[in-house]
GUBAZA-463392 format. One record per residue (C-alpha): residue number from 0; residue in one letter; z, x, y. Coordinates in nm, 4 decimals. Example, Ala and Ser with C-alpha at 12.3 -4.5 7.8 and 13.67 -1.06 7.14 Angstrom:
<sites>
SITE, torgu, kemar, pz, px, py
SITE, 0, A, 0.7800, 1.2300, -0.4500
SITE, 1, S, 0.7140, 1.3670, -0.1060
</sites>
This chain:
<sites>
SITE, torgu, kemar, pz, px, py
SITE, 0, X, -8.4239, 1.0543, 6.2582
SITE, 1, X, -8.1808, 1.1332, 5.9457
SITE, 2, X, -8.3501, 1.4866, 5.9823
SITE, 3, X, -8.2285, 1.5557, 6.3361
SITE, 4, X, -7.8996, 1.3912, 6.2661
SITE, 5, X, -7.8513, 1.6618, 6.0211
SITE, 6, X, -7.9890, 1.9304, 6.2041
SITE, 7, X, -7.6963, 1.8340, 6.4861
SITE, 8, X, -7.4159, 1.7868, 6.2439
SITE, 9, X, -7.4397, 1.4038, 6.2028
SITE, 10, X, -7.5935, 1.1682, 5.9563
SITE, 11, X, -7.7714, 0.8298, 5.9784
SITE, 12, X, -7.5338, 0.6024, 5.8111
SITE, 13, X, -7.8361, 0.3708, 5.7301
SITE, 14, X, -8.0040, 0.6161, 5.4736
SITE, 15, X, -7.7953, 0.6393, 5.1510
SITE, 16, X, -7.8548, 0.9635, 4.9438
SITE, 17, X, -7.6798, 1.0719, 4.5928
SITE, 18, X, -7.4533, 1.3448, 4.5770
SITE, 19, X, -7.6675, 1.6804, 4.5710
SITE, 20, X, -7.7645, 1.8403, 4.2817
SITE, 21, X, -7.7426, 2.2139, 4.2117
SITE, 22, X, -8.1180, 2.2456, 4.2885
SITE, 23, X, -8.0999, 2.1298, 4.6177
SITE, 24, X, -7.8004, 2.3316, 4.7520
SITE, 25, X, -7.9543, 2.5999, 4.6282
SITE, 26, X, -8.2542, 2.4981, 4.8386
SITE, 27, X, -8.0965, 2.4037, 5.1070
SITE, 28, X, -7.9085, 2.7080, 5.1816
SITE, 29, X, -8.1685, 2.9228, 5.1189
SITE, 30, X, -8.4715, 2.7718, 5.2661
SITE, 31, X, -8.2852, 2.7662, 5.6387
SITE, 32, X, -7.9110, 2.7527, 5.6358
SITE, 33, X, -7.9530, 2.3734, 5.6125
SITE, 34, X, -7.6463, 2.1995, 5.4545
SITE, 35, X, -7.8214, 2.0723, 5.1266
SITE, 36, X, -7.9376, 1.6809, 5.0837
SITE, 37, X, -7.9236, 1.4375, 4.7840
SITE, 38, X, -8.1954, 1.2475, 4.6363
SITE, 39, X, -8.2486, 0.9516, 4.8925
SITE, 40, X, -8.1679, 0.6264, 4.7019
SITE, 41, X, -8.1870, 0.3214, 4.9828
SITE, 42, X, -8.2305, 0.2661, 5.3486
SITE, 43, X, -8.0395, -0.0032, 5.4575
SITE, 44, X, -8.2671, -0.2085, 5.7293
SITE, 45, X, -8.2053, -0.5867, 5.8366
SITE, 46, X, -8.5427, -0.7570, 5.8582
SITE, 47, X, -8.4873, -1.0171, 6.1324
SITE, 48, X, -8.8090, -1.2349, 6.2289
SITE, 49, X, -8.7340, -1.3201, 6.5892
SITE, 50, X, -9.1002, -1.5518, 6.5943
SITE, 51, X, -9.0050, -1.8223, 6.6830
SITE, 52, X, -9.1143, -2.1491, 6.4484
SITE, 53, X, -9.3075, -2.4273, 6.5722
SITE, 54, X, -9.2722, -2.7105, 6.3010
SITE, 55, X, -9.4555, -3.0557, 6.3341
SITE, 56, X, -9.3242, -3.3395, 6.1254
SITE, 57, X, -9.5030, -3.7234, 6.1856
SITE, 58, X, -9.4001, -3.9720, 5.9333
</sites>
């Protein structure tokens, strides 16, 4: 997905990348007129366990 975003213009504001480095502009306009990409440090994604819980308690 963060691939097409940036093949339209956009960007997935979930994946956090550094800065690019001089290596990868280079790369990046070179390889396809792509506007360059950093080093991908994090993808933000909520983990939400909607199972529900079934807990028993007898005294």
């Amino acid at each position: 997905m963060d691939y097409y975003l940036r093949q339209i213009g956009s960007s997935n504001p979930t994946v956090i990348r550094a800065a690019p480095d001089a290596q990868q502009i280079a790369d990046g306009t070179s390889a396809a007129g792509l506007a360059p990409v950093g080093t991908l440090l994090s993808i933000k994604d909520e983990y939400m366990n909607l199972h529900s819980i079934r807990f028993c308690w007898t005294p």
